[in-house]
Residue, then its C-alpha position, 0 to 999 in steps of 0.5 A: x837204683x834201676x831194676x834188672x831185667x833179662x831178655x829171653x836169651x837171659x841177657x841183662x838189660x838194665x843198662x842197654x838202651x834200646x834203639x827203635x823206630x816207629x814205622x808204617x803208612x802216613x797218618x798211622x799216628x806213629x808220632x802221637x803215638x812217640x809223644x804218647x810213650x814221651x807223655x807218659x814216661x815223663x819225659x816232656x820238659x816243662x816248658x813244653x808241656x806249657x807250649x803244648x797247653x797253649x797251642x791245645x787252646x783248652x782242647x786235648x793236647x796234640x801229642x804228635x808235635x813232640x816230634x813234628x818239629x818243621x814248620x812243614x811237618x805242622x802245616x801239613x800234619x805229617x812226618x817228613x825227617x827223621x825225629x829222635x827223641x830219648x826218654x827212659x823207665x826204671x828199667x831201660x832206656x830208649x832212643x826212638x827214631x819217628x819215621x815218616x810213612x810217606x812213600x816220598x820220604x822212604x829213604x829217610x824210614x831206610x836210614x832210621x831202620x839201619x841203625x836200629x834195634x827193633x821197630x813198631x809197624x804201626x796199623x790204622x785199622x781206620x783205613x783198611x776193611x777189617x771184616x774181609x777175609x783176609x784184611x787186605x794191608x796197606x803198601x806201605x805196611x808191608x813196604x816197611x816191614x819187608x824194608x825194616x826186615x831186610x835191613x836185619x831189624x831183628x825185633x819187629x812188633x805190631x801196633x794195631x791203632x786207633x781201635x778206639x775208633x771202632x764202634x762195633x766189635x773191637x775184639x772181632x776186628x783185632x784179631x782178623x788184622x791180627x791174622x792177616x799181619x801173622x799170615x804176611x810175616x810168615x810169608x815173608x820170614x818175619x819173626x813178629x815180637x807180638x802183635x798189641x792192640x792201642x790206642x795212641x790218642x787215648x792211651x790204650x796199652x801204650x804204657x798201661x794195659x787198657x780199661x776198655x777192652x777186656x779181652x787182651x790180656x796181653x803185655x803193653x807195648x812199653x813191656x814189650x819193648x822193654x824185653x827186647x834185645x839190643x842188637x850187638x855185632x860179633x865181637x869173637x873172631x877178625x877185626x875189622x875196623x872202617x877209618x872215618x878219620x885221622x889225627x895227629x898228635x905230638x909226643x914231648x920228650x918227657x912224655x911216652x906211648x906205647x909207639x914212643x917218645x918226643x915224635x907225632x904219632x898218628x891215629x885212625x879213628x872208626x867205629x869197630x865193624x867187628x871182632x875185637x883190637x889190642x895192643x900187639x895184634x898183626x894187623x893189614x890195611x886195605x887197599x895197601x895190603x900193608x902190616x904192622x903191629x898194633x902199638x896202642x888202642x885209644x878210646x874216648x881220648x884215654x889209652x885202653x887195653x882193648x875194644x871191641x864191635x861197636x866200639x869207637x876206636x883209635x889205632x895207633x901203629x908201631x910204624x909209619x904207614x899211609x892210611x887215610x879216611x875210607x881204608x879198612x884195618x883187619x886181621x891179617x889175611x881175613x880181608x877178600x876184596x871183590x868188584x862183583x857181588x850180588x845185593x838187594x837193591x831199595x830203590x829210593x829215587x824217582x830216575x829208575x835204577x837201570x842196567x849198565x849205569x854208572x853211579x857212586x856207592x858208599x861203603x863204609x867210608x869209600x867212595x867207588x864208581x859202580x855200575x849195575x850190571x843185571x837185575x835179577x829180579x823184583x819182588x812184588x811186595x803184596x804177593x811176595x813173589x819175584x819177577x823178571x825186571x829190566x829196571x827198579x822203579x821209586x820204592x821197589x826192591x829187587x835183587x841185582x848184580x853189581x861191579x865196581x871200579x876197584x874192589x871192596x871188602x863186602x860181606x854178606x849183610x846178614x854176617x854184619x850190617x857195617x861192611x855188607x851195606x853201601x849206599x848209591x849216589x846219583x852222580x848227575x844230581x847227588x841224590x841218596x839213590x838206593x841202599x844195597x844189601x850185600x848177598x853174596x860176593 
């Protein structure tokens, strides 16, 4: 029987796991370190441990394939896709996204980040010089953890790597990067979680607190994750519920539902966005602007009572209504369509992002034509101030104004990450484009 632990809020979370993703510049040793938690933990079949073995060829095992699975992550010896792998403690359990550091492959860390509860921004202390003052970071350091900030990540911790790699003064070294990540999360509003010094090849701190550095006395980076809170979408208040499918079942004449007998009924299928969905709740669909009562709410093929955010969902109507994949059901009355709104743009492709172009955006799941109709600003991600911009270049975030074809439900991504993102299409060749974070409409 699992122990229960609470996080601070006193919330349980023996049974919550806890999605989280490893992050930061290429060869940070972000999948050693994933294949380290695994190895430890436990959680490696034992057919893959023998292949390990025979590949290692008598030399320490390479801990990084456990997650470099392509053919080119091998060759190459970095990180291209997303890797998830799941593994489990006594108490809690986890799902970890292996990110790649690369700035080519940015837009797979967005995707990662989106779903996730928390994120590990790893730290090679090999590649910066940690006796200036301050330690300068690398780009992708802070490029990653602005990114995993603004996608309202809400646990971000530090992992300072391969301070066994340091000959001289280890304790000296960790606390001037230390310093420096503190100083660059203040600035740019980042709560840190802490800040733990490791050693992914060796051990150190991972799952166990370290034998060769007596001066941190801190938690490991298992514990701390741990401790952390899983992310929850408002389930008070209106519902909002993204259709990602529709099915179409028949009833038999000695069968009934709660919308009837011996005819089809038909149910629309999503994830809950937020707030919660029962039977006899009033309810509107966008774009139609249609109400109807809710006859029944399924869930995992079974008749419910009720679900709520982050729930999936099947809502059947007390009447006939035309609903399709990328339609909106809400409280009636709370939906505020809009074809302006201000957003954060990452921009992900090598074509800059230019004003007055024309692409797709994705939100929930509607396509609309859009167009970028002024760029407001870019932020400099080493000194994180704002400057005038004309066009976004691969890998910059800015802040812009967008209009689109016909108007959308957006919120603000700060009140809920569903109905306050989209993504952006490039038309020409479909390249996933951009991730807009919704400001304000």
């Amino acid at each position: 029987m699992s122990t229960v632990i609470h996080n601070e809020a006193g919330e349980e979370l023996a049974h919550k796991a806890l999605r989280f993703l490893t992050a930061g510049s290429v060869d940070d040793g972000k999948s050693t370190l994933i294949g380290r938690l695994l190895f430890d933990s436990r959680a490696i079949l034992a057919d893959q441990l023998d292949a390990l073995e025979k590949r290692a060829a008598g030399a320490p095992i390479d801990l990084s394939l456990l997650t470099d699975g392509l053919e080119a992550e091998r060759e190459q010896g970095i990180t291209i896709d997303v890797a998830y792998r799941y593994f489990a403690t006594k108490t809690r359990k986890f799902i970890i996204a292996d990110a790649p550091g690369h700035e080519q492959y940015t837009r797979n860390m967005v995707t990662a980040a989106a779903g996730s509860d928390a994120a590990v921004v790893l730290v090679d202390i090999t590649k910066i010089d940690w006796k200036a003052s301050p330690v300068p970071l690398l780009a992708q350091t802070r490029r990653h953890s602005l990114l995993a900030h603004l996608l309202r990540v809400p646990s971000i911790v530090f992992a300072i790597n391969k301070l066994d790699a340091i000959e001289e003064d280890t304790e000296t070294a960790f606390h001037n990067v230390k310093a420096s990540l503190e100083a660059f999360a203040q600035q740019a509003g980042i709560a840190v979680k802490g800040v733990i010094p490791v050693s992914a090849l060796r051990g150190d701190n991972v799952t166990t607190p370290s034998a060769n550095w007596p001066w941190y006395q801190g938690p490991t980076l298992l514990h701390v994750l741990e401790g952390l809170p899983s992310t929850d979408e408002r389930h008070e208040g209106a519902l909002l519920h993204p259709v990602q499918y529709v099915t179409r079942d028949s009833v038999g004449e000695g069968e009934a539902t709660a919308s009837g007998t011996g005819h089809q009924y038909r149910a629309f299928w999503g994830r809950i966005a937020h707030g919660s969905v029962k039977a006899g709740d009033e309810v509107q669909i966008f774009p139609s602007g249609a109400s109807a009562i809710v006859a029944e709410v399924r869930h995992a093929a079974l008749v419910v009572d009720a679900c709520e955010a982050g729930q999936s969902a099947g809502i059947v109507l007390d009447r006939q209504v035309d609903i399709s994949r990328g339609d909106w059901i809400a409280s009636p009355g709370t939906m505020k369509p809009t074809d302006t709104f201000t957003a954060t743009l990452a921009w992900l492709d090598t074509e800059p992002a230019v004003v007055g172009r024309k692409y797709w955006v994705r939100h929930g799941n509607r396509w609309v034509q859009a167009r970028i109709s002024a760029i407001d600003a870019r932020l400099d991600i080493h000194t994180l101030e704002r400057h005038d911009a004309h066009e976004l270049g691969v890998n910059e975030i800015g802040s812009v104004q967008i209009q689109t074809q016909q108007p959308l439900p957006v919120e603000a991504y700060l009140d809920n990450r569903v109905s306050g993102a989209l993504i952006v299409v490039d038309p020409t060749t479909n390249r996933t484009s951009g991730a807009l974070l919704v400001k304000a409409a």
